[in-house]
C-alpha positions as CSV (number, residue, x, y, z in Angstrom):
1,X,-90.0,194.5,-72.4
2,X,-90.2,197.5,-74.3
3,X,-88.2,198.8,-77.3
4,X,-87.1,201.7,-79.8
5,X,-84.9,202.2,-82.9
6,X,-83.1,199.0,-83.3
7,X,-82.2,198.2,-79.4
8,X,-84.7,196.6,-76.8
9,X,-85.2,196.9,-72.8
10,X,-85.9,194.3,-70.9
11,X,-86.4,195.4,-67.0
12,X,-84.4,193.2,-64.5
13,X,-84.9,194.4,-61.2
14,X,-86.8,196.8,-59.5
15,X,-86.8,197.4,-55.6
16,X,-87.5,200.8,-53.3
17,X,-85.1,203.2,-54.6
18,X,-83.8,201.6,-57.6
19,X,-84.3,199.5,-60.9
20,X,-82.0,197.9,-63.6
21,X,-82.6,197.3,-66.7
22,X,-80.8,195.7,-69.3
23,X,-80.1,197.2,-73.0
24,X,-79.6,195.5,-76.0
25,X,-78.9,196.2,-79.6
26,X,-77.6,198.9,-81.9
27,X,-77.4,202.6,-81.0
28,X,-78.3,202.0,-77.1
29,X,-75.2,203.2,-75.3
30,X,-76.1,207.0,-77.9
31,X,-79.6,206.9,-77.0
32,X,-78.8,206.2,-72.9
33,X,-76.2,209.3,-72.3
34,X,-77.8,210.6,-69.1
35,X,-75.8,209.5,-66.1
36,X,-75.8,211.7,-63.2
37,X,-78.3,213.4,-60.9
38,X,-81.6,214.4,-62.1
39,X,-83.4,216.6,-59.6
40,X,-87.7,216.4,-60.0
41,X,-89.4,219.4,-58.5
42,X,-92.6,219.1,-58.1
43,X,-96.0,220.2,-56.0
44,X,-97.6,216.8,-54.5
45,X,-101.4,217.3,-55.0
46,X,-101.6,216.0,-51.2
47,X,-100.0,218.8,-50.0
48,X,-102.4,221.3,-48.5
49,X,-99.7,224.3,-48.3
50,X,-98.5,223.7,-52.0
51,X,-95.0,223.6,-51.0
52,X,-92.5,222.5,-53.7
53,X,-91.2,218.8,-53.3
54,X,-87.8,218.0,-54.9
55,X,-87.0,214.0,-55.2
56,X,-83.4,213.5,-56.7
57,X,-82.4,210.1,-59.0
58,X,-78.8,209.3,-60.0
59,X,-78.5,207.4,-63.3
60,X,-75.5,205.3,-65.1
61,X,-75.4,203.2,-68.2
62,X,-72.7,200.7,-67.6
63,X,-71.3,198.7,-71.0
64,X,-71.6,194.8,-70.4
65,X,-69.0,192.6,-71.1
66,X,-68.1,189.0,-71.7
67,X,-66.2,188.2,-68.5
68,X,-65.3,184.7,-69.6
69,X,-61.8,184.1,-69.0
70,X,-59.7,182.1,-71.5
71,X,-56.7,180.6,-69.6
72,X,-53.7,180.3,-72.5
73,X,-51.9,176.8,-72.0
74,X,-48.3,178.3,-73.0
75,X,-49.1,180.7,-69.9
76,X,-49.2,177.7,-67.6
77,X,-45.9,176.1,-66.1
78,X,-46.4,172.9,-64.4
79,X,-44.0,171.6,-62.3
80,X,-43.7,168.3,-60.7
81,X,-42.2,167.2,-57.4
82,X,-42.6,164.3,-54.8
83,X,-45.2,164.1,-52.4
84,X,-44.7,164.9,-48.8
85,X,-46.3,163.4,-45.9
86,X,-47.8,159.6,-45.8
87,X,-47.6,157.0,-48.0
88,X,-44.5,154.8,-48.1
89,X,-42.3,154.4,-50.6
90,X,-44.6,155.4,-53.1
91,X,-44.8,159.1,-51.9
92,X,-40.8,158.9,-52.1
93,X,-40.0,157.8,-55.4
94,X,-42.7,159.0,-57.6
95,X,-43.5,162.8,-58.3
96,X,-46.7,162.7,-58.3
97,X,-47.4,166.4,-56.6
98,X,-47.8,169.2,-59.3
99,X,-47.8,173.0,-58.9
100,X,-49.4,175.0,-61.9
101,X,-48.5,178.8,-61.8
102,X,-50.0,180.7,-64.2
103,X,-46.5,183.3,-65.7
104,X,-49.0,186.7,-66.1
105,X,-50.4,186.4,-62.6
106,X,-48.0,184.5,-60.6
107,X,-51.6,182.6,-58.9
108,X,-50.3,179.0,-57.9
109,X,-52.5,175.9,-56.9
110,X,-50.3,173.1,-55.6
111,X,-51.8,169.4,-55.5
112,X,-50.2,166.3,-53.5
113,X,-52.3,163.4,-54.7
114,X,-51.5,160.1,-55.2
115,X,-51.9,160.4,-59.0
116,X,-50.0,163.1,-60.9
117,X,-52.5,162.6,-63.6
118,X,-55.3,163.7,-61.6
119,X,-53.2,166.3,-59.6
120,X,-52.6,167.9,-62.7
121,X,-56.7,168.1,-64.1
122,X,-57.4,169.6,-60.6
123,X,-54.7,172.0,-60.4
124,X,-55.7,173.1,-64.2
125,X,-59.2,173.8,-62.7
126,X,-58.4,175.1,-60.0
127,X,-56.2,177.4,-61.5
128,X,-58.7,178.5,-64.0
129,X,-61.3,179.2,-61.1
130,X,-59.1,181.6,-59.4
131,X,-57.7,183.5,-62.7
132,X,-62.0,183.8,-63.1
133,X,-62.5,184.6,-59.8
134,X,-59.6,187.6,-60.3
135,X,-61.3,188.7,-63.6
136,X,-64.4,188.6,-61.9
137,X,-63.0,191.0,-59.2
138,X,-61.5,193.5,-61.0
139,X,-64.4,193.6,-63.3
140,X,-67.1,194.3,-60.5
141,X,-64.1,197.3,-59.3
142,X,-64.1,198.6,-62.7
143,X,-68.0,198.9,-63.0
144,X,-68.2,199.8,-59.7
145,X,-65.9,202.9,-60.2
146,X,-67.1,203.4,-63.5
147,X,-70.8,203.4,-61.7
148,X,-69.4,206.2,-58.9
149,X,-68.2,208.2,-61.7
150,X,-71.0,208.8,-63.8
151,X,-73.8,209.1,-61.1
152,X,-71.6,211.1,-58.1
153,X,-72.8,211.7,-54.6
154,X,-76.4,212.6,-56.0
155,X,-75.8,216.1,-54.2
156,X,-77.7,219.1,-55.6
157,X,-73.8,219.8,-57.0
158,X,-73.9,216.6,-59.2
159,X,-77.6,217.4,-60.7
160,X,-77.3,217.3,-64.9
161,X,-81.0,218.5,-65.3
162,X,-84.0,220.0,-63.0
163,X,-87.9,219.3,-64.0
164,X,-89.9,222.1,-61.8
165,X,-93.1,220.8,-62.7
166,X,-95.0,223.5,-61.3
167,X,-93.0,226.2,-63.8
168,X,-93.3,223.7,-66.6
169,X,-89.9,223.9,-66.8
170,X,-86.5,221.8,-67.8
171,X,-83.6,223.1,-67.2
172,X,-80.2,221.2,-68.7
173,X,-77.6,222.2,-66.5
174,X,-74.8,221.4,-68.5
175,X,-75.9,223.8,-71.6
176,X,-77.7,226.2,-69.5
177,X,-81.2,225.5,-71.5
178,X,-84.6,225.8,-70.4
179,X,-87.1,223.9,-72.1
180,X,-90.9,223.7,-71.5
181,X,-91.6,220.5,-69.6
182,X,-95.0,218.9,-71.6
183,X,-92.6,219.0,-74.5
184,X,-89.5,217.8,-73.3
185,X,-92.1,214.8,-72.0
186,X,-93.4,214.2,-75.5
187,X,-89.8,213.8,-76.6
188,X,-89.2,217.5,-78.6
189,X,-85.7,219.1,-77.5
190,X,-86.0,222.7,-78.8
């Protein structure tokens, strides 16, 4: 775990090709602005023919958010109705099967127990499962496209900034700068 100014980083994950790490605190999402391509040209000290070696690495920030889902009663309409299938008379006279539909969605969970009591807690949870599920769902789409957005195909098209090592050069794409690359590595951007 690492940190500056008044956020923290805590690494999550790192495998071949990628690593995550998660952000917390004041001023983070300012201070973590550059999503896209970033293309690293550089000669590898192995190579005897001192050709150039470009390596290319995508980058997005993605905002977290709470992804509990609160499932408003007065959204709920439960409805009762007797039970089909086995059971006698019981199954006949009494409504004991309930079906909760949740109004914004139209999701339905329909349960034909014995005990309406009991029908009704597991529909409720039921219900709640799949309106998470849902919000779960659409979240992961949302990051997901949000993710696409900000890092592209990783194409040389895509590329935000270039770091040709051997020139001492970066070169910010977007603003058309050139900067001298020991400097832009100590963290000076003039």
């Amino acid at each position: 775990m690492w940190s500056g100014g008044d956020f923290s980083a805590e690494l999550l994950e790192v495998t071949t090709g990628f690593a995550s790490f998660l952000v917390r605190g004041e001023g983070a999402e300012e201070f973590f602005n550059e999503t896209g391509g970033h293309r690293w040209q550089h000669v590898s000290p192995t190579d005897k023919n001192k050709r150039v070696h470009t390596s290319t690495v995508t980058v997005a920030a993605l905002a977290m958010r709470a992804t509990s889902t609160h499932m408003n009663p007065n959204d709920v309409e439960i409805q009762t109705t007797r039970g089909s299938g086995p059971g006698g008379q019981n199954r006949n006279k009494v409504e004991s099967c309930v079906l909760a539909i949740h109004k914004p969605t139209g999701l339905s969970v329909r349960i034909d127990g014995r005990s309406q009591l009991n029908n009704k807690r597991m529909a409720l949870q039921i219900l709640a499962t799949k309106l998470e599920d849902q919000h779960t769902e659409q979240e992961q789409k949302r990051v997901s496209r949000d993710r696409k957005d900000q890092v592209g195909t990783g194409q040389r098209g895509d590329k935000i900034r270039t770091y040709r090592v051997r020139d001492n050069i970066v070169i910010d794409h977007r603003t058309g700068q050139k900067y001298q690359l020991s400097r832009w590595l100590d963290g000076v951007r003039e």
